[in-house]
C-alpha positions in Angstrom: 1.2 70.8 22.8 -0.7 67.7 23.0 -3.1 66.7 20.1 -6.6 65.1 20.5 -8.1 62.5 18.0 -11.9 63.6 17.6 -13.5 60.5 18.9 -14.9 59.9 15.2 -11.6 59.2 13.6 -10.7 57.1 17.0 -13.8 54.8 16.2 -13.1 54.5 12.8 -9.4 53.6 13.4 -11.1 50.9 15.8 -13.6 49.9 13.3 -11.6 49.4 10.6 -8.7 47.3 12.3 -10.9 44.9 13.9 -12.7 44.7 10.2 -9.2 43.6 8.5 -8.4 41.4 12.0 -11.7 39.4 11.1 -11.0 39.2 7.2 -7.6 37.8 7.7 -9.4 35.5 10.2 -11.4 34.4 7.5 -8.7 34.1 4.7 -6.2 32.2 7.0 -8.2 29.1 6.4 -8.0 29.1 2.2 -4.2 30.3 2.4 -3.6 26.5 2.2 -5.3 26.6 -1.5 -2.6 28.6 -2.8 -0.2 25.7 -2.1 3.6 27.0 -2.6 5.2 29.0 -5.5 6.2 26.9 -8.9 9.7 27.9 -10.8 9.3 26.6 -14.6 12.4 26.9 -16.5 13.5 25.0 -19.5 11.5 24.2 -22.5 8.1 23.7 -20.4 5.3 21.9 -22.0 2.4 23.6 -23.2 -0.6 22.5 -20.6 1.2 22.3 -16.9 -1.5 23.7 -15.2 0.7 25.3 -12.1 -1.8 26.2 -9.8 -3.3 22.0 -9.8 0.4 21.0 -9.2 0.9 23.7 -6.2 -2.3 22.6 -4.3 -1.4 19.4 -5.3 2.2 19.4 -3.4 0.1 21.2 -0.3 -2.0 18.1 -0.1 0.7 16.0 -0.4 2.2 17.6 2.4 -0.3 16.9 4.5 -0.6 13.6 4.0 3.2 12.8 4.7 3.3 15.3 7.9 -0.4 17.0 9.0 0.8 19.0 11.6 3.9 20.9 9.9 4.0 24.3 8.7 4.6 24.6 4.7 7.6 25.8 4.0 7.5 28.9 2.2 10.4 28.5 0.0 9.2 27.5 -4.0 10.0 24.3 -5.8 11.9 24.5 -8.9 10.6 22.4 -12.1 13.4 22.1 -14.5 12.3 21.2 -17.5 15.1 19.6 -20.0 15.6 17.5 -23.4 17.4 14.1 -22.8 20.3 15.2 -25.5 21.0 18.1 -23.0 21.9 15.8 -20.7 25.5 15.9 -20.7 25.5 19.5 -21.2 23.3 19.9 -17.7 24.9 17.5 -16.0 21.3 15.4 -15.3 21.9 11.8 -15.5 18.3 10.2 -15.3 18.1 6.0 -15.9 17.2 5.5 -19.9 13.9 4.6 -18.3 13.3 7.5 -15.6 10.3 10.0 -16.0 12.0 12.5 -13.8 13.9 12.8 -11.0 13.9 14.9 -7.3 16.9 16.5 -6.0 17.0 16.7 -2.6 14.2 19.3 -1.2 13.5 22.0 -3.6 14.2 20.7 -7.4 12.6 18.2 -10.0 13.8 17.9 -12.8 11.6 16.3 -16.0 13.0 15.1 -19.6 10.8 16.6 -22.1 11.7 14.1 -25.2 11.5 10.8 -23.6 9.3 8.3 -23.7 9.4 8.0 -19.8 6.9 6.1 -17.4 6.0 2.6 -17.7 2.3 2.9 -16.9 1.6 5.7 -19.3 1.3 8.4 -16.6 1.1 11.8 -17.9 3.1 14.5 -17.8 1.8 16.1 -14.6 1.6 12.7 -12.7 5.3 12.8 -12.8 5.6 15.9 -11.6 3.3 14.4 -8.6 5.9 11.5 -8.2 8.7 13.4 -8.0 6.9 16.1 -5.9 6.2 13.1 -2.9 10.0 12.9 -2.9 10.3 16.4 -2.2 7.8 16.8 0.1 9.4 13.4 2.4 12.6 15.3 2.3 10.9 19.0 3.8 8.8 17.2 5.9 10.9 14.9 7.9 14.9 15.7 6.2 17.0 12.8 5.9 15.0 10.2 6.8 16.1 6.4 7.4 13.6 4.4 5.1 14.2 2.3 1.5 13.6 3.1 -1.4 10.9 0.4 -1.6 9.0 2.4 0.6 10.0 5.8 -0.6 9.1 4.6 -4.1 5.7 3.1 -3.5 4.5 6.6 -1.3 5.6 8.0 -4.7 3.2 5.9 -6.2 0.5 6.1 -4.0 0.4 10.3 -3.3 0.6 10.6 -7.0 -2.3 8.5 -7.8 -1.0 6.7 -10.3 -3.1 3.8 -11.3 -2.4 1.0 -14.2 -4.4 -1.8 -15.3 -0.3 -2.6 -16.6 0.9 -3.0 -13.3 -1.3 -5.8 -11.7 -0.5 -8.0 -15.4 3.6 -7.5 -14.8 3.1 -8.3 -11.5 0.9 -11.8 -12.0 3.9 -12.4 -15.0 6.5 -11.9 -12.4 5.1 -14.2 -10.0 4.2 -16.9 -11.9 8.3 -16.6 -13.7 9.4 -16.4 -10.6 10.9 -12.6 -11.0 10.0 -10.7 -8.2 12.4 -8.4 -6.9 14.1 -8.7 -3.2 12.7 -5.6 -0.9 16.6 -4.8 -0.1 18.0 -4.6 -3.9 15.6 -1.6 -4.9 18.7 0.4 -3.2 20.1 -0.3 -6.4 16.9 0.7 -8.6 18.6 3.4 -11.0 21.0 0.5 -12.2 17.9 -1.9 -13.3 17.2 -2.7 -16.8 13.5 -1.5 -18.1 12.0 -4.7 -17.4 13.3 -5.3 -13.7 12.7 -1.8 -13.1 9.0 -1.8 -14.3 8.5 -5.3 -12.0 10.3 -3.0 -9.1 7.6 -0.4 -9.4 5.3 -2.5 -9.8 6.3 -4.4 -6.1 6.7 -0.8 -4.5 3.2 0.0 -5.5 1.8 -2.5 -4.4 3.5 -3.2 -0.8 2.5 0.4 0.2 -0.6 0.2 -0.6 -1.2 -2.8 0.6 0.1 -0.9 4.1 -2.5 2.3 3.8 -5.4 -0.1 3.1 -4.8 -2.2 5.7 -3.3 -0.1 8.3 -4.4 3.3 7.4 -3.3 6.9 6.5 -2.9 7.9 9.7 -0.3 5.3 10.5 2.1 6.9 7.6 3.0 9.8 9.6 3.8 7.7 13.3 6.1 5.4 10.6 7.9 8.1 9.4 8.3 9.3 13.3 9.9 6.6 13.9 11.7 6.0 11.0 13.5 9.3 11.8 13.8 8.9 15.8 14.9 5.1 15.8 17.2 5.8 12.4 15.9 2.2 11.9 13.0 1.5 9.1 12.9 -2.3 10.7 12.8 -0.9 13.9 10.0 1.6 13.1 8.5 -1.3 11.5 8.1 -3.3 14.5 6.8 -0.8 16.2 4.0 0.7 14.2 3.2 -2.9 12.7 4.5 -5.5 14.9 6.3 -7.1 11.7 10.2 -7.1 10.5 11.2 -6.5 7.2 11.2 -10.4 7.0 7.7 -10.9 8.1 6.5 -7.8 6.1 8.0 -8.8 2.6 7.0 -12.8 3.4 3.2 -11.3 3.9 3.0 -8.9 0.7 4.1 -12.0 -1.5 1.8 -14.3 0.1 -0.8 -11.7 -0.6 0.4 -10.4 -4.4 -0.2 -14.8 -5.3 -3.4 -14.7 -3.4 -4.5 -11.9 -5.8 -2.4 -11.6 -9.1 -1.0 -15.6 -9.7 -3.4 -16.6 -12.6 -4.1 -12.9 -13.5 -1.8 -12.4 -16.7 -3.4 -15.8 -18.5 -6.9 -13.8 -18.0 -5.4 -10.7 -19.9 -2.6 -11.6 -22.4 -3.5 -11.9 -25.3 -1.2 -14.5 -26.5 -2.3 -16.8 -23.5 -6.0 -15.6 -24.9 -5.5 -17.3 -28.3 -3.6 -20.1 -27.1 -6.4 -21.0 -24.5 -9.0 -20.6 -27.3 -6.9 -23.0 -30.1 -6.6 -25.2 -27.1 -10.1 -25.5 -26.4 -10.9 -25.9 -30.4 -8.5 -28.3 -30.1 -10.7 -30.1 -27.2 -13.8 -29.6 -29.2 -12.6 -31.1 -32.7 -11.3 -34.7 -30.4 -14.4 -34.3 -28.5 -16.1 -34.5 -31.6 -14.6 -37.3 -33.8 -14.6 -39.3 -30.8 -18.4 -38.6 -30.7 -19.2 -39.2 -34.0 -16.7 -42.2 -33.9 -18.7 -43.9 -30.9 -21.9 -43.1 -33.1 -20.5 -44.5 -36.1 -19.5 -47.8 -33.8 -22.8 -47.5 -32.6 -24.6 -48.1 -35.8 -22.6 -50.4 -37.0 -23.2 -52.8 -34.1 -27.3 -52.0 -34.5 -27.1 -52.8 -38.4 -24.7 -56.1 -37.8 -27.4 -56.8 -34.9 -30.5 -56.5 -37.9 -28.6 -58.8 -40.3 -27.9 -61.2 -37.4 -31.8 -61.3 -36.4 -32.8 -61.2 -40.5 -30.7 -64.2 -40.8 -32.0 -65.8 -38.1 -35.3 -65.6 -39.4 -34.2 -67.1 -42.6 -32.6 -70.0 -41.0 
């Protein structure tokens, strides 16, 4: 027995798919909004606004790779106090903010006095979330830590009037740090470390203003196809490693050398008792000229008054 749809329900049926076709047309677009799902565990601090931090990792992951597909799979925040350290088996540098572990897990100290440019809690999580989003992107990829570091720094937006002082101090001490020993960054003391940062920061952005955005992904291309960051280097920039760290130092003196005697304040009040210092000689020797000054106009009158007597 065969069984006929009145043609009402058939139009409907019709009707009412295409309807849903065209609204998930229109939602596809703002999926990207809801970024990827956040696991908090651990003593979370009050304020971590999850739904920032999720769109946050979706723009970030666009900016590393725009054409690939997010990955579905959620990121895990572990959230932790530094005397549990032992007891979790986290083992963070007494400076560290944070740390990423390989694609899917960050893991924060709660009880530490952590960045060096007073970044905020959920800039850290941004940090950390770059170094995720590198490793989803593009897996194990061939670049340094330098680099991988300062994209940190840059995706995050983290910005410090701090940063451009250490580095005019470094400079003029003659402490910058080699490119090729930030392989070794979790072993630095709190100063060389902050100086590190500091130099990471700097070189890639230095990179994105001068070369652009859009060159970031083609690097990271051919970082993973030649297995060679030198080699990518050359190609995307026409400079080695030797050329590229020769040219950010040349261009951190060009902008930074004299910076830290403008904003320390110790060089502040040194440069102001010098210049009292300056003003007091330049004085007396003033007043001593004057004073040498009269004293050859009133020898001058007595020599004329007693020539006028004689």
């Amino acid at each position: 027995m065969k069984y006929h749809f009145p043609q009402t329900t058939v139009a409907f049926s019709l009707n009412f798919m295409l309807r849903t076709f065209l609204l998930l047309l229109l939602l596809l677009p703002t999926a990207d909004l809801f970024g990827v799902p956040l696991r908090l565990s651990g003593p979370v601090p009050a304020g971590i606004d999850t739904t920032y931090l999720s769109r946050q990792f979706r723009r970030i992951s666009k900016s590393i790779y725009p054409t690939s597909v997010q990955q579905a799979r959620p990121l895990a925040l572990i959230f932790y106090r530094a005397s549990d350290g032992r007891r979790t088996g986290i083992h963070l540098p007494e400076w560290g903010g944070g740390g990423a572990l390989g694609r899917d897990t960050i893991v924060i100290p709660v009880d530490r006095p952590s960045a060096f440019y007073r970044s905020d809690m959920e800039r850290i999580i941004l940090h950390e979330m770059v170094h995720c989003a590198i490793a989803r992107a593009w897996g194990v990829l061939h670049v340094p830590r330098w680099f991988h570091e300062g994209m940190a720094m840059s995706l995050s937006g983290e910005i410090d009037f701090d940063e451009q002082v250490t580095l005019s101090r470094a400079i003029v001490l003659r402490a910058l740090v080699p490119l090729d020993s930030m392989e070794y960054l979790n072993r630095f003391s709190h100063t060389r470390a902050r100086i590190a940062y500091a130099q990471c920061h700097f070189a890639v952005q230095f990179l994105l203003s001068t070369y652009g955005y859009d060159l970031l992904p083609e690097l990271l291309s051919a970082s993973r196809s030649t297995r060679r960051f030198d080699t990518a280097c050359r190609q995307v920039f026409g400079l080695s490693i030797q050329e590229l760290e020769a040219l950010l130092k040349k261009e951190m003196a060009r902008r930074y050398r004299l910076f830290f005697l403008l904003t320390d304040y110790a060089f502040l009040w040194i440069g102001i008792l010098l210049l009292a210092v300056v003003a007091f000689i330049a004085t007396k020797q003033r007043n001593r000229k004057k004073r040498l000054r009269m004293e050859r106009e009133e020898r001058s009158g007595e020599e004329e008054e007693i020539a006028e007597r004689e």
